[in-house]
C-alpha positions as CSV (number, residue, x, y, z in Angstrom):
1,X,156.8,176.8,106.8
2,X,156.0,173.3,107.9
3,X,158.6,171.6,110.3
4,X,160.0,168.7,108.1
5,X,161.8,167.6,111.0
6,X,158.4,166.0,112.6
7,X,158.4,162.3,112.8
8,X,154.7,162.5,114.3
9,X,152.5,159.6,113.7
10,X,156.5,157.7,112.2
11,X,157.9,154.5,113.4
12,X,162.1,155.1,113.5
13,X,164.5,151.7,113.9
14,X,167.6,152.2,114.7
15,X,170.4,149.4,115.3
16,X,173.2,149.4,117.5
17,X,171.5,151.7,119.3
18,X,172.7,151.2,123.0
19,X,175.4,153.8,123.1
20,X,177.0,156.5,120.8
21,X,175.9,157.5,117.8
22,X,172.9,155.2,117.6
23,X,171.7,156.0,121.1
24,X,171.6,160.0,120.1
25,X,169.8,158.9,117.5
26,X,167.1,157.1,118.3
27,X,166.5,160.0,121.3
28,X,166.5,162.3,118.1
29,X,163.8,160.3,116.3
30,X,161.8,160.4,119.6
31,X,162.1,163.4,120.5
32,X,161.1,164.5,116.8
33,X,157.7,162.4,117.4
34,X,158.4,159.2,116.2
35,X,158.1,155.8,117.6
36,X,160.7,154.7,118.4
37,X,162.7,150.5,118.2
38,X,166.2,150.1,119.8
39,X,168.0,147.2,119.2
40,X,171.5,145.8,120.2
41,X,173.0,142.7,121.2
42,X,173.6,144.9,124.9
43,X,170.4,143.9,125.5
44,X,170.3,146.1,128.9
45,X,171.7,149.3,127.5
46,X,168.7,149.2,125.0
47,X,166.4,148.5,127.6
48,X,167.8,150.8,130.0
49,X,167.6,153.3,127.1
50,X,164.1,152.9,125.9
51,X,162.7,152.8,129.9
52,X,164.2,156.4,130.2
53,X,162.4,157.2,126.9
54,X,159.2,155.6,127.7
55,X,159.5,157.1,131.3
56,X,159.6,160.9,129.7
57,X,156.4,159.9,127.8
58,X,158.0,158.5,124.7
59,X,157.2,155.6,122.6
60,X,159.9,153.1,122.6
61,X,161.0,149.3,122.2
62,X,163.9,147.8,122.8
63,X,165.0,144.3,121.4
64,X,167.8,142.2,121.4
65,X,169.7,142.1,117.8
66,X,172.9,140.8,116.4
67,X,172.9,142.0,113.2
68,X,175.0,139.4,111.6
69,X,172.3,136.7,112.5
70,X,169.5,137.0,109.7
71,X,167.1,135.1,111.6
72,X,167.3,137.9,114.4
73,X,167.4,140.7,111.9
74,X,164.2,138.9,110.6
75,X,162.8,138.5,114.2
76,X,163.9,142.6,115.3
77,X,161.8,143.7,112.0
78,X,159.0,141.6,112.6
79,X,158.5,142.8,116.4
80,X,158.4,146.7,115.7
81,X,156.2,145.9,113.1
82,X,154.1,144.0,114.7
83,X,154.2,146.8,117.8
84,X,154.0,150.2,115.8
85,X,152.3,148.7,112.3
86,X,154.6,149.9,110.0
87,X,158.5,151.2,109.8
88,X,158.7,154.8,107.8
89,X,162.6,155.6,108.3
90,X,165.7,153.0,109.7
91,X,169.2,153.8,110.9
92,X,171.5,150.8,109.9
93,X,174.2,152.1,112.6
94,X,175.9,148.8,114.4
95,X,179.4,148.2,113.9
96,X,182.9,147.3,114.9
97,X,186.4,148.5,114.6
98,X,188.9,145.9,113.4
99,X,191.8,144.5,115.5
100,X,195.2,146.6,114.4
101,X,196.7,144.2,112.7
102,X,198.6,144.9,108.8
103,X,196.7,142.9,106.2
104,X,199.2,140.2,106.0
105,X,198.4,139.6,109.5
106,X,195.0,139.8,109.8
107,X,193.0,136.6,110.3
108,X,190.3,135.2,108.7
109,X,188.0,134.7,111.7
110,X,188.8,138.9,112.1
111,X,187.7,139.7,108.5
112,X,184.7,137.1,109.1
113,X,183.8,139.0,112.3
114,X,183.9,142.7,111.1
115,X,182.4,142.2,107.8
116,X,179.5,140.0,109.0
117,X,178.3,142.8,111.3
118,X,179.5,146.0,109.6
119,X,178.6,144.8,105.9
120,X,176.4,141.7,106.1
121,X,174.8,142.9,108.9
122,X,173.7,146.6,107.3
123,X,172.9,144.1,103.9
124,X,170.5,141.8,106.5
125,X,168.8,145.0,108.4
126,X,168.1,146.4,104.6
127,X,166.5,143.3,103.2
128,X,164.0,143.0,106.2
129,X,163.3,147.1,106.0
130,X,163.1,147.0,102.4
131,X,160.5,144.9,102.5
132,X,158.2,146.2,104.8
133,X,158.8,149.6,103.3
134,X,158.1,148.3,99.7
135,X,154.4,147.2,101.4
136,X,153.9,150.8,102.7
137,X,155.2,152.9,99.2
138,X,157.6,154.7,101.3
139,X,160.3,154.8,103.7
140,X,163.7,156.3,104.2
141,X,166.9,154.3,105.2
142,X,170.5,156.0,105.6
143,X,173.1,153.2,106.5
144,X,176.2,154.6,108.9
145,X,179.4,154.2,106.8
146,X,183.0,156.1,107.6
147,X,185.2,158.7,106.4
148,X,187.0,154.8,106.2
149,X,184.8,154.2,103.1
150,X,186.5,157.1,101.1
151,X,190.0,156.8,102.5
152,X,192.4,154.0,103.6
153,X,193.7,153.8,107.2
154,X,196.7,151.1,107.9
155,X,196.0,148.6,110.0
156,X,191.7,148.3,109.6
157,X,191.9,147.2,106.5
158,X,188.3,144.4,107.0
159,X,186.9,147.7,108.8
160,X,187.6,150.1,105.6
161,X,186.5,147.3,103.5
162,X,183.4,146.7,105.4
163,X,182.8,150.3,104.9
164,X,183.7,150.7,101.3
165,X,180.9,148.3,100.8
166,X,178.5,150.0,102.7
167,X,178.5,152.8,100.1
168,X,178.4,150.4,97.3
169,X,175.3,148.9,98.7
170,X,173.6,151.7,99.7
171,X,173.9,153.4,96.1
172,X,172.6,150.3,94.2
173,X,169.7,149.9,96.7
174,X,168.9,153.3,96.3
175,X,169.1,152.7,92.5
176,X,166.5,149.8,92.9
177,X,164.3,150.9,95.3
178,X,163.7,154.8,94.3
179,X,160.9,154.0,92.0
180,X,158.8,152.7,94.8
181,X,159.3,155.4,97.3
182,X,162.3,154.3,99.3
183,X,165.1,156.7,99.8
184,X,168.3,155.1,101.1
185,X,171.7,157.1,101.7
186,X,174.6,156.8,104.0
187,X,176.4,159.0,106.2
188,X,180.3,159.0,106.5
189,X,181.0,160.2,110.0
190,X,184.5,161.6,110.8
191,X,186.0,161.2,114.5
192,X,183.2,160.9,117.0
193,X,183.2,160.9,120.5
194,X,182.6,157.2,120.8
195,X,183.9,154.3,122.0
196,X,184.3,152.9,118.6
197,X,186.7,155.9,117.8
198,X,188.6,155.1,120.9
199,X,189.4,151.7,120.3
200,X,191.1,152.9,117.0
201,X,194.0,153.9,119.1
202,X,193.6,150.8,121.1
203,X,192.0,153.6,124.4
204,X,195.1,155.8,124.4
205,X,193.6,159.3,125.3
206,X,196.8,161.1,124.9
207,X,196.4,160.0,121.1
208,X,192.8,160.0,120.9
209,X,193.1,163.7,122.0
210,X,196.2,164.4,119.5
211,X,194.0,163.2,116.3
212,X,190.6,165.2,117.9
213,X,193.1,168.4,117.8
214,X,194.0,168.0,114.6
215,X,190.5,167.6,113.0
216,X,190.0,171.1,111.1
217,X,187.2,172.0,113.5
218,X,189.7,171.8,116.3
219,X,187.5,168.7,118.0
220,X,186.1,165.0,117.7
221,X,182.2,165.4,116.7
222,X,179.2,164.8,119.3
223,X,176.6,162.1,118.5
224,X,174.2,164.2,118.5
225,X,175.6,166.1,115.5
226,X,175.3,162.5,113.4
227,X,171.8,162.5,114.7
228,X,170.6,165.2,113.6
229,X,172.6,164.7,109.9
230,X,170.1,161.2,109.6
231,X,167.0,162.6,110.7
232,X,167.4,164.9,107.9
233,X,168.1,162.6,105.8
234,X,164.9,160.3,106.8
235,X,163.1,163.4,106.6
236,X,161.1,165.3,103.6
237,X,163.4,168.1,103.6
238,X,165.9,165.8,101.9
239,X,163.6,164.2,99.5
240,X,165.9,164.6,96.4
241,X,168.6,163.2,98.1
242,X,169.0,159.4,96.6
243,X,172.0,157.0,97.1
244,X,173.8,160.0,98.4
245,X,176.8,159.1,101.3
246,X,177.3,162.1,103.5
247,X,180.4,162.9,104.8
248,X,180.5,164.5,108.5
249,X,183.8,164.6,109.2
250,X,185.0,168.2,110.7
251,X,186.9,168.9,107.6
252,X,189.1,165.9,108.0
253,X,188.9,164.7,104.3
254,X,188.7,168.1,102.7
255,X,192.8,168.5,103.2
C-alpha cells in the first residue's frame, strides 16, 4: 500500500512556524519529503529552525512574515514560489491569545490586534495560496483554529471570535475552491503544550498543570500530535475530506 504520508517532490508552507505547533510541523512536512518555507515575524527562530533542517540535509527556507500585513503575506508567497516552483499544501498556523480582559473591557486596539493576525491574517495567507494553487489544479490548505471556535471561554472573547471565524472561512473556501482541486479544512486543537496555551493562564504552571490534569486523556497534547493530524489532512489519504474542522482536543469537548 502506497505511503500517502510522502510529501516527495511537495513544497509545504507553514506560518508561524518558529515554535510550537508550527515548528513540529513544518519538521513533519520535511521529514515526510517535502520542501519545506518557515515563516514568522521571529525572524531568528525560523532561521535558526530551517539551518537545523537544512543542516540534516533538508530543504528549507525561512522568511520573515507578519501575517496581518498583506503586502508581506504577498511577498512570503511569492519567495517560496519563486524558490521551490510551486506550493502543493499550506499550514495557516500563526496566532495570538487575547489579553484577559471581560468583553466590556476589552479595547479596540486588542480586538484590532488579535483579529488581524488570527482572522485577517489566516484570510491574507489563503488568498496568496489560493492563487498559486488555483495555477497548479491542486493543493491542500488546513487553517489552525481552537477548540475556542466551538466553545466560549470568558475572558478571550476577540480570540474565540477570531477563531469562530476561522471555521466560517475555511468552510466557504473549501466550498469555492473544491471544484478546482483545492482541499481546505481546519484543525481545532485542544490544550497544547505551547506557549500560547500558557499565556491563557497568564504563565501560572500550578493552573496550567490543574487544566492539563483535567483533560480526559489525563495531559496537555504534544505538537507533534497536531503535526501529524495536518499532514494527513494535506495528504491523499484524506482526499474526501472538504471544509472539514478537526477537533484534537484529548476529549475535552466531548463532556
Amino acid at each position: 500500500m502506497k505511503n500517502t504520508l510522502d510529501f516527495t517532490g511537495k513544497v509545504a508552507l507553514v506560518t508561524g512556524a518558529g515554535a510550537g505547533m508550527g515548528l513540529a510541523t513544518a519538521k513533519a512536512f520535511a521529514e515526510a519529503g517535502a520542501a519545506v518555507v518557515l515563516a514568522d515575524y521571529k525572524v531568528d527562530a525560523v532561521n535558526i529552525a530551517a539551518e537545523k533542517l537544512k543542516s540534516s540535509g533538508f530543504q528549507a527556507l525561512a522568511i520573515g512574515c507578519d501575517v496581518s500585513d498583506d503586502e508581506q503575506v504577498t511577498a512570503m508567497v511569492d519567495r517560496a514560489v519563486a524558490q521551490f516552483g510551486r506550493l502543493d499544501a499550506a499550514f495557516n498556523n500563526a496566532g495570538v491569545m487575547a489579553r484577559i480582559a471581560p468583553t466590556a473591557e476589552s479595547s479596540r486596539e486588542e480586538w484590532d490586534r488579535v483579529i488581524g493576525i488570527n482572522l485577517r491574517g489566516v484570510w491574507s495567507c489563503m488568498k496568496h495560496e489560493l492563487r498559486q494553487m488555483e495555477k497548479q489544479g491542486s493543493g491542500a490548505i488546513v487553517n489552525n483554529a481552537s477548540v475556542g471556535a466551538i466553545t466560549g471561554n470568558p475572558g478571550i472573547g476577540s480570540y474565540i471570535a477570531s477563531k469562530h471565524g476561522v471555521v466560517g472561512l475555511t468552510r466557504t473556501a473549501a466550498l469555492e475552491y473544491v471544484k478546482q482541486g483545492i482541499r481546505v479544512n481546519a484543525v481545532n486543537p485542544g490544550l497544547i503544550d505551547t506557549q500560547i496555551a500558557r499565556d491563557v493562564v497568564a504563565g501560572d504552571e500550578q493552573a496550567y498543570g490543574e487544566i492539563a490534569k483535567n483533560v480526559p486523556i489525563g495531559r496537555a497534547g504534544r505538537p507533534e500530535e497536531i503535526a501529524s493530524v495536518v499532514l494527513w489532512l494535506c495528504s491523499p489519504g484524506a482526499s474526501y475530506v472538504i471544509g472539514h474542522a478537526l477537533t484534537v482536543d484529548g476529549g475535552m469537548t466531548v463532556v
